[in-house]
N, CA and C atoms as an extended XYZ file, in Angstrom:
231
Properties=species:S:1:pos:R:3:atomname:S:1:resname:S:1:resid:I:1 pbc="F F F"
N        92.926       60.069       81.129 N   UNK     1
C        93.622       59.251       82.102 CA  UNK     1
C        92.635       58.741       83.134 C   UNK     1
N        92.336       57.217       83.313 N   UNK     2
C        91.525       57.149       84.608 CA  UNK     2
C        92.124       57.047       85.554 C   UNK     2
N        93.205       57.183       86.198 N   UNK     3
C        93.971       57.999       87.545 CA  UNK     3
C        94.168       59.464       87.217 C   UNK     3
N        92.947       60.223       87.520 N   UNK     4
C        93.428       61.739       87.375 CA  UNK     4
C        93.856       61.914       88.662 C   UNK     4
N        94.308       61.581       89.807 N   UNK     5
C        94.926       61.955       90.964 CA  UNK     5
C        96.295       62.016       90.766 C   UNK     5
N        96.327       60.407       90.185 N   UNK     6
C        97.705       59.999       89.969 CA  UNK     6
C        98.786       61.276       88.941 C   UNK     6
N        97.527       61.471       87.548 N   UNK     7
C        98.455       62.310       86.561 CA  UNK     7
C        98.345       63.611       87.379 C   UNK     7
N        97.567       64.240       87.861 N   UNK     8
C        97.967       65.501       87.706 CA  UNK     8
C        99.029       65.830       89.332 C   UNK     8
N        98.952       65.051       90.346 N   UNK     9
C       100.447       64.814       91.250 CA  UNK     9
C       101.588       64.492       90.348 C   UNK     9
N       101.637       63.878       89.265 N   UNK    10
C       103.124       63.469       88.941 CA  UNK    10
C       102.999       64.897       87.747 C   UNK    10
N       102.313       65.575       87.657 N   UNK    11
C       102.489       66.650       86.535 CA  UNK    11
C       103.519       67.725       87.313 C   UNK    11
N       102.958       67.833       88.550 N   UNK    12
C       102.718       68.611       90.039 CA  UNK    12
C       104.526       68.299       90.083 C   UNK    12
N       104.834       67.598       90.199 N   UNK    13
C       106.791       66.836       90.723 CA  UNK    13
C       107.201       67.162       89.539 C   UNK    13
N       106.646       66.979       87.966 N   UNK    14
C       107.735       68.256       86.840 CA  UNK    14
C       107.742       69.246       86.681 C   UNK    14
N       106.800       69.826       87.298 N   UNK    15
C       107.244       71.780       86.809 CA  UNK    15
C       108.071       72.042       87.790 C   UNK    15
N       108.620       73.285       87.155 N   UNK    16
C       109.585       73.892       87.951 CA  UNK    16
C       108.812       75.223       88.652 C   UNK    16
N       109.487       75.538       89.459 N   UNK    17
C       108.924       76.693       90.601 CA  UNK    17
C       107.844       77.879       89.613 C   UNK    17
N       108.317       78.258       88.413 N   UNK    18
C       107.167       78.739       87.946 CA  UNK    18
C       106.595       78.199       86.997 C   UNK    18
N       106.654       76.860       86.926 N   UNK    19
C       105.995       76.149       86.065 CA  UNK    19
C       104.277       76.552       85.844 C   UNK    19
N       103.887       76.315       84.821 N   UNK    20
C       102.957       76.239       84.611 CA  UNK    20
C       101.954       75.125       83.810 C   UNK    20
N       100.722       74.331       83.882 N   UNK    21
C       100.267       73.275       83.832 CA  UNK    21
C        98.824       73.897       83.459 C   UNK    21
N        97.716       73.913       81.765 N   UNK    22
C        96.692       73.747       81.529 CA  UNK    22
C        96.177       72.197       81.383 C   UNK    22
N        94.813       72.394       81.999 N   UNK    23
C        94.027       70.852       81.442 CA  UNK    23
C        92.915       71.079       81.254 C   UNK    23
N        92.574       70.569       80.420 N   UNK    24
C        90.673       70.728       80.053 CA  UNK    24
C        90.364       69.190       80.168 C   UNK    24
N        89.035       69.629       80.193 N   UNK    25
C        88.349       68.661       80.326 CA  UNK    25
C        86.779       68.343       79.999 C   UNK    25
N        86.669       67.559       79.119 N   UNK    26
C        85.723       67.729       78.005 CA  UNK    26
C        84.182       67.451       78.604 C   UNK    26
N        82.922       68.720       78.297 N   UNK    27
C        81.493       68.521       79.179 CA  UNK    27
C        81.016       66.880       78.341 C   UNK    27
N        81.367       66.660       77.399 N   UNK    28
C        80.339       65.366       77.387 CA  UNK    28
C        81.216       64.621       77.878 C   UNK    28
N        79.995       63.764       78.543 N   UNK    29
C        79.985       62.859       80.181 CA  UNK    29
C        80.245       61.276       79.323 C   UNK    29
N        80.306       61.347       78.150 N   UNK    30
C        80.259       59.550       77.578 CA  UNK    30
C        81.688       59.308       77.471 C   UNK    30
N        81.582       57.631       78.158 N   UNK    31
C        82.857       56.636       78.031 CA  UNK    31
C        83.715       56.370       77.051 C   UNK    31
N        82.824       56.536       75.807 N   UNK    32
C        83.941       56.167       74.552 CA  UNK    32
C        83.506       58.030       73.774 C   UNK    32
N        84.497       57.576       72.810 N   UNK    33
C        84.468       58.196       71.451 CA  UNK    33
C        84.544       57.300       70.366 C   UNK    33
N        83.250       57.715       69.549 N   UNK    34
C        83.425       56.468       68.426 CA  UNK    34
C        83.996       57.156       67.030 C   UNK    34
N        85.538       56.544       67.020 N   UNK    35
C        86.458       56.917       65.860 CA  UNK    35
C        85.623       55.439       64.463 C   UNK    35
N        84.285       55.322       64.892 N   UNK    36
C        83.879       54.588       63.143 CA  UNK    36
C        83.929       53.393       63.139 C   UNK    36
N        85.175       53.405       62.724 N   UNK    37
C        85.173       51.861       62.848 CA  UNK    37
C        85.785       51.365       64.233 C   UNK    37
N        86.220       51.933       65.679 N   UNK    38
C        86.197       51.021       66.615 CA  UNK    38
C        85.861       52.725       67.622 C   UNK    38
N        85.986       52.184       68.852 N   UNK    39
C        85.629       53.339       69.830 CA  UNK    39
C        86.873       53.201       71.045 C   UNK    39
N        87.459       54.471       71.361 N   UNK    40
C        87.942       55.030       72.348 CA  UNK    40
C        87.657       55.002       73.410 C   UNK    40
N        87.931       54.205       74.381 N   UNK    41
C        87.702       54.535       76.360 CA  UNK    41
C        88.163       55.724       76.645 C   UNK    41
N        87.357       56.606       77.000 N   UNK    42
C        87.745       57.860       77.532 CA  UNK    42
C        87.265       57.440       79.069 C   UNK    42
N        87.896       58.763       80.561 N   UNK    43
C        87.098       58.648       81.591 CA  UNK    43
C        87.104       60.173       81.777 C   UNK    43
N        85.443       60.046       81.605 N   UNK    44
C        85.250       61.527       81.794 CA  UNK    44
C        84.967       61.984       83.136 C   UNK    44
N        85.052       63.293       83.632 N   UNK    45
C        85.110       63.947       85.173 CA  UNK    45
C        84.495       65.238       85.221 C   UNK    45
N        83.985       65.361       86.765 N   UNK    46
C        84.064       66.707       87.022 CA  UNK    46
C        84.744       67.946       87.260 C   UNK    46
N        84.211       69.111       86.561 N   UNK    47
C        84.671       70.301       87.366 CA  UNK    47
C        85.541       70.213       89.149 C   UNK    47
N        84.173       69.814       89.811 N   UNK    48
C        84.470       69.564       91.474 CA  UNK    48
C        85.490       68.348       91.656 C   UNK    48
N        85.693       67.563       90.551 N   UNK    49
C        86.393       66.662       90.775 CA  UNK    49
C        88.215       66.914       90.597 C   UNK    49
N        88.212       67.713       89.585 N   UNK    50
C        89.297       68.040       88.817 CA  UNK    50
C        89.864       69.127       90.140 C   UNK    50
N        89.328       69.893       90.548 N   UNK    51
C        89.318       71.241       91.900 CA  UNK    51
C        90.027       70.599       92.898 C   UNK    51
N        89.634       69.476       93.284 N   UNK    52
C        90.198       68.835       94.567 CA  UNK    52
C        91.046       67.956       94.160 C   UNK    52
N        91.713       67.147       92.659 N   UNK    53
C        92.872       66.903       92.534 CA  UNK    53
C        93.656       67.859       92.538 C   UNK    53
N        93.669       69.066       92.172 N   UNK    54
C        94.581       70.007       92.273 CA  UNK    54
C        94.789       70.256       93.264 C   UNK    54
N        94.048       70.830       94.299 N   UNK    55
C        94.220       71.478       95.845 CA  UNK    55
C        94.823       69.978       96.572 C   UNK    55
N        94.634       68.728       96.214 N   UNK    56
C        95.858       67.787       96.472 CA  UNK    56
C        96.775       68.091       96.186 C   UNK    56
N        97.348       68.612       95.777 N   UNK    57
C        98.778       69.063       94.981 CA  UNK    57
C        99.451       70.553       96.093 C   UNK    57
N       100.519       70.818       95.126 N   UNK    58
C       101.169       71.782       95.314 CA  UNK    58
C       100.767       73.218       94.613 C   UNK    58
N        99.770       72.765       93.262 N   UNK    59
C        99.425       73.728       92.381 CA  UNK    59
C        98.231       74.491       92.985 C   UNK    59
N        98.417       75.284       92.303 N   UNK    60
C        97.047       76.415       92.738 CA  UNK    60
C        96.541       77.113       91.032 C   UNK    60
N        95.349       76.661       91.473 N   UNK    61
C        94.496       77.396       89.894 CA  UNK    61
C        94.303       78.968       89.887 C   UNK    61
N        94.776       79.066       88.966 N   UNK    62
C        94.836       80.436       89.055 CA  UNK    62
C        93.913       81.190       87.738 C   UNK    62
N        93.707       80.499       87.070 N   UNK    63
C        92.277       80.439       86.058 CA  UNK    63
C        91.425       79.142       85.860 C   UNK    63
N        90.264       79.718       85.472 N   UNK    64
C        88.985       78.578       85.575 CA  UNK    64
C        88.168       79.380       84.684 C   UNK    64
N        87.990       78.706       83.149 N   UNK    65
C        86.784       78.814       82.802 CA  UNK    65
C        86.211       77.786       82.104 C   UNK    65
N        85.412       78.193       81.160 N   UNK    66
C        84.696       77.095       80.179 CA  UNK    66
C        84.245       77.624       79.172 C   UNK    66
N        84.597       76.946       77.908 N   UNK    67
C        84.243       76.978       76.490 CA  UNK    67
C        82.790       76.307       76.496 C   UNK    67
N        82.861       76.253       75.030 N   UNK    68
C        81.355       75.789       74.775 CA  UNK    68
C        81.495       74.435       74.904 C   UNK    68
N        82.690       73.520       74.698 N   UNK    69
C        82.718       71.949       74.687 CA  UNK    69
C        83.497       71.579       75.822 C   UNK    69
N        84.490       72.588       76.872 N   UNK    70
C        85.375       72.236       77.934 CA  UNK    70
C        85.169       73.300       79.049 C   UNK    70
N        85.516       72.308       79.791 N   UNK    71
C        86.212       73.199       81.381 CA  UNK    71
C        87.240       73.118       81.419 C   UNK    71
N        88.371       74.511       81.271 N   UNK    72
C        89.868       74.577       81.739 CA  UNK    72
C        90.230       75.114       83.070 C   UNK    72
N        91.181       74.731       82.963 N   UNK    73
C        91.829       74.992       84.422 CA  UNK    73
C        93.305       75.559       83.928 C   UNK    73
N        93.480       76.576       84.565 N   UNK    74
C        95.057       77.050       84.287 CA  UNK    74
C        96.062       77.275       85.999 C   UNK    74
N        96.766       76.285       86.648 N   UNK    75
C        97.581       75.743       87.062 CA  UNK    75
C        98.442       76.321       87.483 C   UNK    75
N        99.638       76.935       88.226 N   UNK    76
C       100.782       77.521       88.685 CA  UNK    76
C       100.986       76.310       89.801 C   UNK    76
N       102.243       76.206       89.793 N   UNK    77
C       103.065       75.603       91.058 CA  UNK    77
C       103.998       77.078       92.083 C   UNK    77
């Protein structure tokens, strides 16, 4: 999504009181993905970036780690 403010506030207004909300978010930093024969616009982000859309919110992270290809975030409202 290139409004990650936008998605993860309107994620933030559907859960319910113990809702819960994962997102990853993939370490390579490139614009597309090339599916071959055409390529994908991705918008890729930071860790620090992804941290302070949340703490915009109502949610609070309540896990944070990273795989070998992502950074997750695990979410509570």
């Amino acid at each position: 999504f290139k409004d990650k403010q936008g998605f993860i506030s309107k994620i933030a207004t559907l859960l319910n009181g113990n809702g819960r909300f994962v997102l990853s978010i993939d370490k390579n930093q490139s614009d597309y993905i090339d599916m071959g024969t055409y390529k994908l616009k991705i918008y890729p982000d930071t860790p620090e970036n992804i941290i302070n859309c949340i703490n915009a919110t109502d949610l609070h992270i309540e896990k944070q780690f990273e795989t070998e290809f992502a950074h997750v975030f695990v979410c509570t409202k």
